[in-house]
FIKOLZA-1660 file (N, C-alpha, C; in steps of 0.1 Angstrom, whole numbers, plus 5000, padded with zeros to 4 digits):
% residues 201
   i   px   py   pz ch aa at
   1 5008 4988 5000  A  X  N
   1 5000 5000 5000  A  X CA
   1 5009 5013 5000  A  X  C
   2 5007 5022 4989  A  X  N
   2 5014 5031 4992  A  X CA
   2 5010 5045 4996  A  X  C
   3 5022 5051 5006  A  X  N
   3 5017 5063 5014  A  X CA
   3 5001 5073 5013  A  X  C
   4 4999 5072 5001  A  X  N
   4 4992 5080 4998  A  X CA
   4 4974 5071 5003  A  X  C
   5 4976 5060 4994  A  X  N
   5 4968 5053 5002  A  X CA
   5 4964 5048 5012  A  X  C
   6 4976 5043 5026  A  X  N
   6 4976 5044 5034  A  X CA
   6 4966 5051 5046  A  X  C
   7 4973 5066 5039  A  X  N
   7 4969 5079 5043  A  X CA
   7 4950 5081 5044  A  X  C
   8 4948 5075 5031  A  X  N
   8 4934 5079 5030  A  X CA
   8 4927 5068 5036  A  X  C
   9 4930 5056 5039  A  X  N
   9 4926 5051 5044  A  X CA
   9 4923 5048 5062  A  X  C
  10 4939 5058 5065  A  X  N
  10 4934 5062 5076  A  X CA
  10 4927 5074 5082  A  X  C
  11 4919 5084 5068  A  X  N
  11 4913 5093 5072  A  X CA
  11 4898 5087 5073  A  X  C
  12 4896 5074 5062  A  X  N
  12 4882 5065 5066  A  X CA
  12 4881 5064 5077  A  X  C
  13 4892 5059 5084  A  X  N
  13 4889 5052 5098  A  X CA
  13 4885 5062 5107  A  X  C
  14 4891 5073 5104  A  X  N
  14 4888 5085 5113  A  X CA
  14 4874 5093 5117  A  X  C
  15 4866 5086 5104  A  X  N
  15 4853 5092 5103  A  X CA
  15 4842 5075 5107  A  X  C
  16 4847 5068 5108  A  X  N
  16 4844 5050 5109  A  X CA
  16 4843 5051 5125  A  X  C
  17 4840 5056 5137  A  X  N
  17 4840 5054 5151  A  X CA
  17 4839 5044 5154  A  X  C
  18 4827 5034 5147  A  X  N
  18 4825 5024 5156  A  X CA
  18 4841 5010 5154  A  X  C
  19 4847 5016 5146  A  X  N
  19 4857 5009 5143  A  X CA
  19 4873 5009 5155  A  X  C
  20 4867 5020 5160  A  X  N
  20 4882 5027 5167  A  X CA
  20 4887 5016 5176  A  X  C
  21 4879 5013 5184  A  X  N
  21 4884 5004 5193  A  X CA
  21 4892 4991 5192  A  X  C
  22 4885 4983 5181  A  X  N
  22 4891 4971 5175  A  X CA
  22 4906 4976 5164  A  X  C
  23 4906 4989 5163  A  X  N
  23 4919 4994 5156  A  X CA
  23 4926 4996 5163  A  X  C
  24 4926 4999 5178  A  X  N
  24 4933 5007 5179  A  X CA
  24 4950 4999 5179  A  X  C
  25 4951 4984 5180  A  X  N
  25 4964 4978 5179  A  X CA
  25 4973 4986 5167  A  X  C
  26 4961 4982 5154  A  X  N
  26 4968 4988 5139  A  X CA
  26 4973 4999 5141  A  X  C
  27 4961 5008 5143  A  X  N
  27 4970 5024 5145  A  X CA
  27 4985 5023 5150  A  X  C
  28 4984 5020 5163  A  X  N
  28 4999 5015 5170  A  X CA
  28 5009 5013 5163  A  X  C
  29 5008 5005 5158  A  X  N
  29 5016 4997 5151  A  X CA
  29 5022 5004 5138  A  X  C
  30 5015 5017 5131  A  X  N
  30 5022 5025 5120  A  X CA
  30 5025 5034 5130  A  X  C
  31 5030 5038 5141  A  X  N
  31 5038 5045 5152  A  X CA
  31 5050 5041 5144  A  X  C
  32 5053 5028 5139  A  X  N
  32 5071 5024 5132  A  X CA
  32 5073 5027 5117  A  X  C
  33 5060 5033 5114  A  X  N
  33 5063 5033 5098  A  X CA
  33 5071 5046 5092  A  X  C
  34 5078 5047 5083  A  X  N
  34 5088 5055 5079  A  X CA
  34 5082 5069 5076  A  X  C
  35 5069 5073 5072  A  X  N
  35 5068 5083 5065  A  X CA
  35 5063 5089 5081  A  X  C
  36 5066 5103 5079  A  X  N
  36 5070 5110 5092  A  X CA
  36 5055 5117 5087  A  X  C
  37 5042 5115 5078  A  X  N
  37 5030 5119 5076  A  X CA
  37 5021 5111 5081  A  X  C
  38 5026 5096 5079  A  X  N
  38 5017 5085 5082  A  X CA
  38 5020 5081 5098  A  X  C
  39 5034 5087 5101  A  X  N
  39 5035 5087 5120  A  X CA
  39 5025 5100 5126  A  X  C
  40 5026 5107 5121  A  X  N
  40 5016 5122 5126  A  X CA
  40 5003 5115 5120  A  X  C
  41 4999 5111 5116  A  X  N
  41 4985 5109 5113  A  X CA
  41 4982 5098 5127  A  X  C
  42 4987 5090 5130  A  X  N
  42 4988 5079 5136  A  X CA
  42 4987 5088 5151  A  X  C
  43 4992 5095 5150  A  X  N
  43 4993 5099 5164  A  X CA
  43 4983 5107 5169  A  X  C
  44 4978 5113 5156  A  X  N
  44 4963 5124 5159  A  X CA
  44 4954 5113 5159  A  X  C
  45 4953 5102 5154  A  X  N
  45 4944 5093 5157  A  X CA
  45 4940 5086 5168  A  X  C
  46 4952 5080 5172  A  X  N
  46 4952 5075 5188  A  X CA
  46 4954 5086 5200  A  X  C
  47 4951 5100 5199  A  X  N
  47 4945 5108 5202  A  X CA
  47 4930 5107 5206  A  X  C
  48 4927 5109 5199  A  X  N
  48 4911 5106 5197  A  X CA
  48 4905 5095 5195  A  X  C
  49 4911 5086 5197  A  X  N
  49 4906 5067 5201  A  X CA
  49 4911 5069 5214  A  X  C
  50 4920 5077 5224  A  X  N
  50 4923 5074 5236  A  X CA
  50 4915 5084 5240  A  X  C
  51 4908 5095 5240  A  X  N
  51 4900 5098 5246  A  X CA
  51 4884 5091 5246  A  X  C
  52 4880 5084 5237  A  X  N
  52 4872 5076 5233  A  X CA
  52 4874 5067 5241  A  X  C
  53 4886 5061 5246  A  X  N
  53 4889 5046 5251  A  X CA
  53 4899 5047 5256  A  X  C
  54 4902 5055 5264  A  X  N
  54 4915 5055 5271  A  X CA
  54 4922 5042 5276  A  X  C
  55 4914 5033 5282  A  X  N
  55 4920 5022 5290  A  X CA
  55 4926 5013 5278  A  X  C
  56 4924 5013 5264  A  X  N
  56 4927 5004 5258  A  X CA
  56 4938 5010 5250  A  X  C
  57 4943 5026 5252  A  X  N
  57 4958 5028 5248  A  X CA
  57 4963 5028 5260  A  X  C
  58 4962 5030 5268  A  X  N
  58 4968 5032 5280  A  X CA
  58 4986 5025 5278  A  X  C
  59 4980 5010 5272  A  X  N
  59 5001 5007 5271  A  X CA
  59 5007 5011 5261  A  X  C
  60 5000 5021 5252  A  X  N
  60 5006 5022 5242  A  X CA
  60 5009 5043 5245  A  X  C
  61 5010 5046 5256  A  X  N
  61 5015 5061 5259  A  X CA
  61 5027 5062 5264  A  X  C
  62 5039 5052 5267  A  X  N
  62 5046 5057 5263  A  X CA
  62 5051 5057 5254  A  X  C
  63 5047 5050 5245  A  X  N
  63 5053 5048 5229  A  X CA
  63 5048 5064 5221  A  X  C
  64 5038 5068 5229  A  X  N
  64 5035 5077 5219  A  X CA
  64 5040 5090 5226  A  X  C
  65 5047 5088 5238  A  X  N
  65 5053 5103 5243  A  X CA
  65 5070 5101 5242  A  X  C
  66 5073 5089 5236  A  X  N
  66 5081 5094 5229  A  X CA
  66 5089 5102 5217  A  X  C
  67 5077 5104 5214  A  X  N
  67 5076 5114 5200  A  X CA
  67 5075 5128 5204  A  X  C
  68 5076 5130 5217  A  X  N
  68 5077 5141 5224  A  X CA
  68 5088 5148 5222  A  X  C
  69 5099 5139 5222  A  X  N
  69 5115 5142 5218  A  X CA
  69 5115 5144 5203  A  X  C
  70 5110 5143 5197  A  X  N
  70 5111 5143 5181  A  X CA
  70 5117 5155 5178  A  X  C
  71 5128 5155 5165  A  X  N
  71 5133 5167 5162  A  X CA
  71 5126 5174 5149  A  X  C
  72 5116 5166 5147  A  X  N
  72 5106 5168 5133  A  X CA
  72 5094 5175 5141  A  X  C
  73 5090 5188 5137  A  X  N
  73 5082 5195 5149  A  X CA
  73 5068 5193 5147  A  X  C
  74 5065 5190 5134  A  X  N
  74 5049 5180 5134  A  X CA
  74 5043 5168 5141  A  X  C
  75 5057 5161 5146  A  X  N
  75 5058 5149 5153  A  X CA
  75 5053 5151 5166  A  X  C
  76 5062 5161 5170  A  X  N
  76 5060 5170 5187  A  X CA
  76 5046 5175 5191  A  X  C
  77 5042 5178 5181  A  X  N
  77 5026 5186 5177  A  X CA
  77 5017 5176 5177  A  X  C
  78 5018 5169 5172  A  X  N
  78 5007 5155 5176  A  X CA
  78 5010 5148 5188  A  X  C
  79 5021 5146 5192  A  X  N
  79 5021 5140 5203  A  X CA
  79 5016 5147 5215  A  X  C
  80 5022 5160 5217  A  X  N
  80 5017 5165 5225  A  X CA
  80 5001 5168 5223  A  X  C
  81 4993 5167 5216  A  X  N
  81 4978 5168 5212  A  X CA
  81 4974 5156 5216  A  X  C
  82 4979 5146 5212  A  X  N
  82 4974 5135 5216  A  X CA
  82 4977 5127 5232  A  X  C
  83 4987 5131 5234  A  X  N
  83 4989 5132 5258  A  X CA
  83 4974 5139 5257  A  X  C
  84 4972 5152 5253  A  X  N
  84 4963 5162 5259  A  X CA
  84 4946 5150 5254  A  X  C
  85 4949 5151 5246  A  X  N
  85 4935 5139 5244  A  X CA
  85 4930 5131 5253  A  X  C
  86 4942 5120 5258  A  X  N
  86 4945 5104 5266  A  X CA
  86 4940 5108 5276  A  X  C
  87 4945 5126 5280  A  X  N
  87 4944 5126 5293  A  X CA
  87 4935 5134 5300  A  X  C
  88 4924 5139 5290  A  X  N
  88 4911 5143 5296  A  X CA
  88 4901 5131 5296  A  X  C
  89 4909 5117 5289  A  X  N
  89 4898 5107 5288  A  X CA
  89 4902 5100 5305  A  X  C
  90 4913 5104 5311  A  X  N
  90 4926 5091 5320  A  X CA
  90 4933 5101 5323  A  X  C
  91 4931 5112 5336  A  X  N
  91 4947 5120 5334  A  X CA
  91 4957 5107 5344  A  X  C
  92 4954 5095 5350  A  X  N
  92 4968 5089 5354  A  X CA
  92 4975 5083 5342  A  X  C
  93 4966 5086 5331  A  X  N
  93 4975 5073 5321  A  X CA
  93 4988 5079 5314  A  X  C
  94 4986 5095 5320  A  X  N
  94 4996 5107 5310  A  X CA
  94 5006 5110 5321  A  X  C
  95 5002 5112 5335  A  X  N
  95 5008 5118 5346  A  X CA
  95 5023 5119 5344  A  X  C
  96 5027 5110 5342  A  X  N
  96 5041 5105 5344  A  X CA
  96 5047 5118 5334  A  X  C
  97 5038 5123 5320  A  X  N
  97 5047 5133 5311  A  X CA
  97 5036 5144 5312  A  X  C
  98 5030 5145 5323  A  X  N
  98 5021 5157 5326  A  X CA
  98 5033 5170 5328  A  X  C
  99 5047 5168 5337  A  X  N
  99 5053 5182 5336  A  X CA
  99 5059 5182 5326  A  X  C
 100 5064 5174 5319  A  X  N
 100 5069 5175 5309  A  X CA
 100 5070 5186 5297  A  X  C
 101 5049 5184 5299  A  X  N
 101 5048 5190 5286  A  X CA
 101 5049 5204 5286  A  X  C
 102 5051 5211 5297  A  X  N
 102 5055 5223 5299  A  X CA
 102 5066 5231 5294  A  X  C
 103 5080 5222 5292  A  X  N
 103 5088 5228 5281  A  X CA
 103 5079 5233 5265  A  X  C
 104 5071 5228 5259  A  X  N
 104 5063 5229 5250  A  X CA
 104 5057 5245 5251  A  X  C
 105 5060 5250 5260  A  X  N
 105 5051 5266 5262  A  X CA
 105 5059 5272 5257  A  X  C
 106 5076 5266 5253  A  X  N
 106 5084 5274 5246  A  X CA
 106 5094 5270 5234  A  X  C
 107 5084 5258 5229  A  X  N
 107 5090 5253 5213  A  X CA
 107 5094 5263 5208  A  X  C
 108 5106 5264 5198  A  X  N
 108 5106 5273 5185  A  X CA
 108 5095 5270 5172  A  X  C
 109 5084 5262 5177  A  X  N
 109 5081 5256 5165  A  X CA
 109 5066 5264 5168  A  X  C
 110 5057 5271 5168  A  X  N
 110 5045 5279 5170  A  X CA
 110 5035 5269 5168  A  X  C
 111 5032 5258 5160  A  X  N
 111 5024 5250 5160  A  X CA
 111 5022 5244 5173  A  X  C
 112 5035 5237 5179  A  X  N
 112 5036 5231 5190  A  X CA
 112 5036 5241 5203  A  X  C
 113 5038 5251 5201  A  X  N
 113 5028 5261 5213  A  X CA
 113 5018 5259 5213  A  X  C
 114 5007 5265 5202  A  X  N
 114 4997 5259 5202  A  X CA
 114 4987 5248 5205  A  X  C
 115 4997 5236 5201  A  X  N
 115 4991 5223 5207  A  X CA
 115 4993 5221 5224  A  X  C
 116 5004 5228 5227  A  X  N
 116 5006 5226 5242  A  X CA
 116 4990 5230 5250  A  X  C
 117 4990 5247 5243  A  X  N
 117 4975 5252 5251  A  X CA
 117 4967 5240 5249  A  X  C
 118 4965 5240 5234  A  X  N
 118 4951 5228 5232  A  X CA
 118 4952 5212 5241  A  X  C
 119 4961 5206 5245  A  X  N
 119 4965 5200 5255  A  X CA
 119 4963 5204 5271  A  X  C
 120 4964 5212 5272  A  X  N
 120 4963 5217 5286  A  X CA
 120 4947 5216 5289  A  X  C
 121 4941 5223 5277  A  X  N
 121 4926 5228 5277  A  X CA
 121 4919 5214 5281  A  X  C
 122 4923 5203 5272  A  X  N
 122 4918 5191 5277  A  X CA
 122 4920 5184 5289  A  X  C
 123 4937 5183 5289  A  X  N
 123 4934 5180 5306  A  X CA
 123 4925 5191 5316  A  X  C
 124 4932 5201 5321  A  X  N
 124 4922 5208 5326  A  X CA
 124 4909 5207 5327  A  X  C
 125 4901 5203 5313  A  X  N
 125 4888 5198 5314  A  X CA
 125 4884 5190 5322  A  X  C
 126 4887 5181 5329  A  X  N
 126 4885 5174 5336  A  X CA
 126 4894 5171 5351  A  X  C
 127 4908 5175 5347  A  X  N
 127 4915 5174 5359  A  X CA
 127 4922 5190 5358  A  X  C
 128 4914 5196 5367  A  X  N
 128 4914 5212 5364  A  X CA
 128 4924 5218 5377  A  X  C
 129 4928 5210 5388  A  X  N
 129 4935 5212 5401  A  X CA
 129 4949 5216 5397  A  X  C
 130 4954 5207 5390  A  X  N
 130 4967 5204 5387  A  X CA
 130 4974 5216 5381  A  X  C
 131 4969 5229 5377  A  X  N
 131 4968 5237 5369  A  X CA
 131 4970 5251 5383  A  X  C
 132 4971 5251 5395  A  X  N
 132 4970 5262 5402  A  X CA
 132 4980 5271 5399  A  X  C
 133 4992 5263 5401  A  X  N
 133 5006 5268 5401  A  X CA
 133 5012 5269 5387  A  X  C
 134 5005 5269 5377  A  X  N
 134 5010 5269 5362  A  X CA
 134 5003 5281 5356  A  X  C
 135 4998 5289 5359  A  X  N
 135 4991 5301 5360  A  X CA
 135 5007 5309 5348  A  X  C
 136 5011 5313 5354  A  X  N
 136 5024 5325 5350  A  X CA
 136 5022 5318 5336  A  X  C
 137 5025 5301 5335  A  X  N
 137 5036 5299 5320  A  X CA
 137 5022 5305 5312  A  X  C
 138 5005 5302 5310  A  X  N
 138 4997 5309 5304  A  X CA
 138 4994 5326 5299  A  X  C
 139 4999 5328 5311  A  X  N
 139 5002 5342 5306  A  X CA
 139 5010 5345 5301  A  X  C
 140 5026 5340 5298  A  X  N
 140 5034 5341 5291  A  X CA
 140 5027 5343 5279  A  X  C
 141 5020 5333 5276  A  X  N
 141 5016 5329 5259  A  X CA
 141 5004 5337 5256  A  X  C
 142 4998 5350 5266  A  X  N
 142 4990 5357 5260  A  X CA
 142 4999 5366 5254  A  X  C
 143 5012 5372 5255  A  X  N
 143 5020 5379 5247  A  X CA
 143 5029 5371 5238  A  X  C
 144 5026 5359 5234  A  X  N
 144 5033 5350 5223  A  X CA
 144 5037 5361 5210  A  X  C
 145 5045 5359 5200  A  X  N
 145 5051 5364 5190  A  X CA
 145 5040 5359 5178  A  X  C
 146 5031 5346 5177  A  X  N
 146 5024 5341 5170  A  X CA
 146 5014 5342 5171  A  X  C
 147 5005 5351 5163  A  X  N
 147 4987 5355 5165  A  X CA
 147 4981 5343 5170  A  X  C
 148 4981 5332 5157  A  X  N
 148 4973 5319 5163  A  X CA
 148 4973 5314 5179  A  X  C
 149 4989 5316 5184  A  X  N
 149 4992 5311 5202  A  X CA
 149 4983 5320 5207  A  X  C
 150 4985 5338 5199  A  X  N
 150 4976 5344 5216  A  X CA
 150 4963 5341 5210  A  X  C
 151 4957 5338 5200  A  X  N
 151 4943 5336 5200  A  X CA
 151 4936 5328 5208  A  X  C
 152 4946 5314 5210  A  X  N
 152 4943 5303 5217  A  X CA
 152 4944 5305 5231  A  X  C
 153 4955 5311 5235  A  X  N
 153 4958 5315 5251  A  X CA
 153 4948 5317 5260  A  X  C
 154 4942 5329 5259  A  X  N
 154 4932 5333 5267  A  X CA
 154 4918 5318 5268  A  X  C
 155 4918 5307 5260  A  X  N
 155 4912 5299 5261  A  X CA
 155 4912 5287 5271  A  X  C
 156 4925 5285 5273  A  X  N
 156 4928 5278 5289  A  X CA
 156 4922 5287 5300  A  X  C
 157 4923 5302 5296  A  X  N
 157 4915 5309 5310  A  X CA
 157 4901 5308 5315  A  X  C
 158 4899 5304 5297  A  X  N
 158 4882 5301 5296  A  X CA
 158 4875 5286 5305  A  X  C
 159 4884 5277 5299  A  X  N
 159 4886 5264 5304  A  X CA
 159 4884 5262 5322  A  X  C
 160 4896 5269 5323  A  X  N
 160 4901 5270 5338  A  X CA
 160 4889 5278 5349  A  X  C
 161 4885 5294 5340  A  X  N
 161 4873 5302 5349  A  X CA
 161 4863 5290 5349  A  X  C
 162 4862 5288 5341  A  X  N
 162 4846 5279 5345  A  X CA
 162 4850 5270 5354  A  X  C
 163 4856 5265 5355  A  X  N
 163 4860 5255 5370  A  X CA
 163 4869 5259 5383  A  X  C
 164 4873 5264 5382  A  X  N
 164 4884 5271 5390  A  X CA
 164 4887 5279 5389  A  X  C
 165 4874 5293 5385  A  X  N
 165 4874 5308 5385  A  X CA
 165 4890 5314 5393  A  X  C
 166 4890 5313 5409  A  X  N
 166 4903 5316 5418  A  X CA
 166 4914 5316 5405  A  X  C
 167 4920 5308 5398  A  X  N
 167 4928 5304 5396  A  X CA
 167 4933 5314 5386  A  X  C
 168 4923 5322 5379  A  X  N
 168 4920 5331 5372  A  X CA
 168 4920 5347 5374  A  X  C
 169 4916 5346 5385  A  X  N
 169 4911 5362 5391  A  X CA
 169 4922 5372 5391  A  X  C
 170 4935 5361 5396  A  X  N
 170 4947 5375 5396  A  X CA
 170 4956 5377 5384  A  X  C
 171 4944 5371 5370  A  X  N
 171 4949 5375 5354  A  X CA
 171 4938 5383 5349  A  X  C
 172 4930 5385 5358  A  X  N
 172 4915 5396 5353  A  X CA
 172 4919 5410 5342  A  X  C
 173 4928 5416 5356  A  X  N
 173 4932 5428 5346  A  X CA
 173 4942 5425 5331  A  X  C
 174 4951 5418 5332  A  X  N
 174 4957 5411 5324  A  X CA
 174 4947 5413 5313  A  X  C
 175 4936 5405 5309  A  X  N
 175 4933 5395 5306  A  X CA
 175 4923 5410 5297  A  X  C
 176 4916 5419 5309  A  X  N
 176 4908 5433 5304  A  X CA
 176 4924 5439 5296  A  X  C
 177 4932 5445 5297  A  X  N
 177 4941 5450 5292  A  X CA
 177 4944 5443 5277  A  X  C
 178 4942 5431 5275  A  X  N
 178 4940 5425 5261  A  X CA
 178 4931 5427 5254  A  X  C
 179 4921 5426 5262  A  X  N
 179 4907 5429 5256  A  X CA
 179 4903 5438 5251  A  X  C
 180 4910 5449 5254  A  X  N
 180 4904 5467 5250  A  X CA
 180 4918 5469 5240  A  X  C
 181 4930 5465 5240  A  X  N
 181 4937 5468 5230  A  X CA
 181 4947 5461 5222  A  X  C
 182 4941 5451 5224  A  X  N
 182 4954 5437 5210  A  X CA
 182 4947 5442 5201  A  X  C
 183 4953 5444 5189  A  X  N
 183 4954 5445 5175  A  X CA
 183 4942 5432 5169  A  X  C
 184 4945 5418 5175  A  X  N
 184 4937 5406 5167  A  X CA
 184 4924 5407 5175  A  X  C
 185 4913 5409 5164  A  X  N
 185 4898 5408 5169  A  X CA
 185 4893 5394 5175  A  X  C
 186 4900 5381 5174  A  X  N
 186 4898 5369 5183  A  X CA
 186 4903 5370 5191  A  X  C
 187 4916 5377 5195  A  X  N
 187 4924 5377 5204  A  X CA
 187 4913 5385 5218  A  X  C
 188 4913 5398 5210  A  X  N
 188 4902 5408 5220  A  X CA
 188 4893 5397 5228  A  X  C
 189 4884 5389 5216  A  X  N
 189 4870 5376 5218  A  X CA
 189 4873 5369 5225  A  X  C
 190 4884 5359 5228  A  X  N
 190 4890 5352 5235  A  X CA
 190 4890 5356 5248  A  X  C
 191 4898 5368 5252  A  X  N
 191 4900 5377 5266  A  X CA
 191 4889 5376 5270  A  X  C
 192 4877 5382 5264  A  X  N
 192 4867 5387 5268  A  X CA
 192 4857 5373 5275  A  X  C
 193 4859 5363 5268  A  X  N
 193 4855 5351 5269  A  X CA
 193 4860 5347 5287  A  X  C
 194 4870 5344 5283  A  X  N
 194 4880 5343 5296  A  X CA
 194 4874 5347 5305  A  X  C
 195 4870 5363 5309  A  X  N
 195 4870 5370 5318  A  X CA
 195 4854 5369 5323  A  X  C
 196 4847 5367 5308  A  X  N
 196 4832 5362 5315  A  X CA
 196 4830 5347 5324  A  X  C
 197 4837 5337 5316  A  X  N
 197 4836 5323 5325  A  X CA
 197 4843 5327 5338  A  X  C
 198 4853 5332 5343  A  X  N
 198 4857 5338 5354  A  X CA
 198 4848 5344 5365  A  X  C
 199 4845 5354 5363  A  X  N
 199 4835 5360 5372  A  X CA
 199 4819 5361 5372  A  X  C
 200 4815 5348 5361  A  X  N
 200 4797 5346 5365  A  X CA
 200 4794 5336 5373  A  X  C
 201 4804 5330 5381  A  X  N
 201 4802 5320 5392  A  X CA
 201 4794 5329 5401  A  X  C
% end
């Protein structure tokens, strides 16, 4: 089968749910295949079959946070999306690379910023505690160099207010000061978002 078909075949499966579970060995298993498109596909996949089914990748996370180390920065970007997936379905099945992923708040690679937030946003969905003392590195990333990171930034606050408003309160002003003058009109939406799940408790 080659690459290309591969490929489309694993976009079937993608849209195929009731199939995930009984795949998810296969998937796994092109984690070793050479093309560094059909490893990133593979990894956004068992993303989203582990939050679907967490217990049944569960042995296959470390295999996939070792792609964490990857020097191919698309690789880094799914992997860390897909930790973030596993582990709003299972945050013990990620724990072990839950600090980990925090160097990611400062890839050179802006995609993989981005996936860090979208990672976070998921765990936090569910396991929202863990997140008290990680406050600062989010703010960092509301003044990111990359429109897309600050668009997403203020969205962990979003995440975070609605459950653990406190955690949020002492980025309020912050968070107004973005909102009345960034340049990006999602960026402003975002803030503004943030600051309402915050204080309608």
């Amino acid at each position: 089968m080659t690459e290309s078909e591969l490929y489309k075949n694993l976009g079937i499966l993608t849209d195929d749910k009731d199939k995930w579970e009984d795949s998810i060995p296969y998937v796994a298993s092109l984690l070793d295949h050479e093309s560094v498109k059909i490893q990133a596909k593979a990894l956004w996949l068992l993303g989203e079959m582990g939050l679907a089914y967490p217990r049944q990748v569960q042995d296959i996370v470390p295999t996939i946070a070792s792609f964490l180390d990857s020097p191919e920065p698309l690789l880094r970007e799914r992997a860390v999306n897909a930790i973030g997936r596993i582990g709003r379905g299972e945050y013990s099945f990620i724990e072990p690379y839950w600090t980990g992923l925090f160097r990611f708040a400062s890839d050179e690679e802006a995609k993989v910023r981005l996936s860090f937030i979208w990672a976070s946003e998921n765990i936090a969905t569910n396991t929202p505690d863990i997140y008290e003392y990680q406050m600062p590195v989010f703010a960092e990333l509301l003044h990111d160099s990359n429109d897309k990171v600050r668009m997403e930034a203020p969205e962990i606050f979003r995440v975070l207010g609605k459950r653990r408003p406190e955690f949020v309160r002492p980025y309020l002003e912050q968070l107004r000061q973005i909102a009345e003058n960034d340049r990006n009109r999602v960026v402003r939406i975002h803030c503004l978002g943030a600051i309402k799940a915050a204080t309608s408790m």
